[in-house]
N, C-alpha and C positions, 0 to 999 in steps of 0.2 A: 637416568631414571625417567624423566619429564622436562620436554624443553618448554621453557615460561612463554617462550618469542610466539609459542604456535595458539599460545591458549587466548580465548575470547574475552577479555577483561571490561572490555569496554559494554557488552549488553547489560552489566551486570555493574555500570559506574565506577570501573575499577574495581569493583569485588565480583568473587567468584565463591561459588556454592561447595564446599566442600561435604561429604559424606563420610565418618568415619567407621570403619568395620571391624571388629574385632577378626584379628588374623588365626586366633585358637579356634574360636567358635563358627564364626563366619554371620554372626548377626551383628546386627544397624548399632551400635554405639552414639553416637549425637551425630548431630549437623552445624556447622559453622561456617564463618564465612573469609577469603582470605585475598587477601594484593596481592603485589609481584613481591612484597619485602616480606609478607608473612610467609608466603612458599619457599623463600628462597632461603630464611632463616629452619625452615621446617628439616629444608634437605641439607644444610650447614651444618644443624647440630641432630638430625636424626629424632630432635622431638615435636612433634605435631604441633603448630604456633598458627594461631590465626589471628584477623583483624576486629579489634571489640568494636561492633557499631557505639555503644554505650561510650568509654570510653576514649573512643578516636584514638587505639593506640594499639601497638602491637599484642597479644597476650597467648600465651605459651600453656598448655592448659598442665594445668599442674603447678603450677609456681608459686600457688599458697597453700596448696590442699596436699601437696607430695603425689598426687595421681598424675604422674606424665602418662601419657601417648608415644610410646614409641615408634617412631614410624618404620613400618617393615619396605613399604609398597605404596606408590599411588598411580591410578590411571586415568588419564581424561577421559571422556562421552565421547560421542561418534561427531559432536557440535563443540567439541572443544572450551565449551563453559561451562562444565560441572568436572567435580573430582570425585572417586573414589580411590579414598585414604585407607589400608590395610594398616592395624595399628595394632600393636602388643599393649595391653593398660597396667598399669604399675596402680591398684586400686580400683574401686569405682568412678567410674567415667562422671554422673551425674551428682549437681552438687547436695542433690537429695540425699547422697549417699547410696542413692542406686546403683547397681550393673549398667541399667542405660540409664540414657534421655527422655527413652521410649517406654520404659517400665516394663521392657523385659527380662526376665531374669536368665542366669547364664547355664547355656546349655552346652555342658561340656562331651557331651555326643560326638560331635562334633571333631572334637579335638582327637577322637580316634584315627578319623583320617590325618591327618594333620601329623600325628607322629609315626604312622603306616608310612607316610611320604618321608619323615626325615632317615625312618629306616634306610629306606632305597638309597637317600641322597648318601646314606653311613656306608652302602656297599659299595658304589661309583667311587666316590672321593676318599675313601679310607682313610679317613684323620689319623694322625696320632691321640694319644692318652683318652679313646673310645672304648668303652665298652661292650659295643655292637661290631665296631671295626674289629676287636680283638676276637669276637665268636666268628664273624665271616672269614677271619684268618685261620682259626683253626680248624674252621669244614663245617661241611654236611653232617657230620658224624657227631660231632659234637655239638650241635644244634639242637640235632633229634636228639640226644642223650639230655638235653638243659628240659626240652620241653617233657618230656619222659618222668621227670626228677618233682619238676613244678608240678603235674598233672596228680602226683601221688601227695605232695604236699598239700595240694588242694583239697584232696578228697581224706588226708588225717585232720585239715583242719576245718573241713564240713562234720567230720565224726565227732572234734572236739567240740561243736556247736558255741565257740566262740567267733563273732562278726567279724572283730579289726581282724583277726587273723585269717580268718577267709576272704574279707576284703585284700589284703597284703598276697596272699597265696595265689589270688585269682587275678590280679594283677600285673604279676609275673610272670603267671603263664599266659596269658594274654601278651605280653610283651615280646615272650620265647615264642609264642606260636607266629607273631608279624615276623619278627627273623627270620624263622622257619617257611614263612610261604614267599618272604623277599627271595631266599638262597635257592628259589627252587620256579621263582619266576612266575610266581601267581598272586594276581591282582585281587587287590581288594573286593575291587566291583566281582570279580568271578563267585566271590563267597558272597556276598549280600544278594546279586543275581541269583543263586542258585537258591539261597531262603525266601527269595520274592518269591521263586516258580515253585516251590512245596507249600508255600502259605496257602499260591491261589490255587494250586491241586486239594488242599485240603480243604478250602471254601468252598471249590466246587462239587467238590464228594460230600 
């Protein structure tokens, strides 16, 4: 994932700048700072561990609070003394009991892409005991018959003018329709592309 030998420890006294990101959403989570033993504890046990200035000691963020960091990802700077940490949070990150550090709140937008992309990775690698892997095995035919299905559900549970249920219904088909545009090789970006270019036709008219 990261070799330690290449990273710049010494501008930084032996510590180094970590950044951690939320890998759902893709915003700033906190900033910490880490050694060669908190990094390497990080990628041992897969939970984001840094070095407490305060307490001169190792600390594993989560260890009293139950909020781990799960590390998905890190990458160095182009100067090899800063990190960005791609992290899964098991709670709120900050001990305010915020989402962040930073005081913003979480924006699961975001996470659309995010599972557009595990789509794909569901088509490639076709897991077993999946239930994406198990629609891409039984076709195109049945894909479009799943989104077909959801699309009406949707639209009896907008008539029934109850929320959870449109919420639940619309979420579905949102999930059938990424299946459906993974099985058929169309990019996310092609569909947000193409509502950028009607937005600013309609600005401009």
């Amino acid at each position: 994932m990261i070799e330690i030998e290449k990273l710049n420890f010494d501008k930084g006294s032996g510590l180094i700048p970590a950044i951690v990101v939320d890998e759902n959403t893709g915003q700033v989570l906190m900033l910490g700072f880490m050694n060669r033993d908190s990094l390497q504890k990080t990628l041992d046990t897969n939970l984001v561990t840094f070095f407490s200035r305060t307490k001169n000691a190792l600390w594993t963020k989560g260890e009293t609070s139950g909020n781990y960091l799960k590390l998905v990802s890190i990458l160095p700077d182009c100067d090899d003394d800063t990190l960005l940490i791609y992290a899964s949070p098991e709670g709120p990150t900050c001990h305010t009991g915020n989402y962040s550090c930073f005081g913003l709140e979480k924006n699961n937008l975001k996470f659309l892409k995010h599972l557009f992309e595990l789509i794909q990775s569901r088509k490639k690698e076709l897991p077993e005991n999946s239930y994406t892997t198990k629609l891409f095995k039984e076709g195109s035919n049945r894909i479009i018959q799943k989104v077909g299905e959801e699309a009406i559900e949707t639209v009896i549970a907008a008539k029934n003018n109850n929320k959870d249920e449109i919420v639940n219904e619309v979420s579905d088909l949102m999930y059938h329709l990424f299946v459906m545009l993974v099985d058929k090789g169309i990019e996310l970006k092609d569909i947000t592309d193409k509502l950028m270019e009607r937005h600013t036709k309609t600005r401009l008219h």
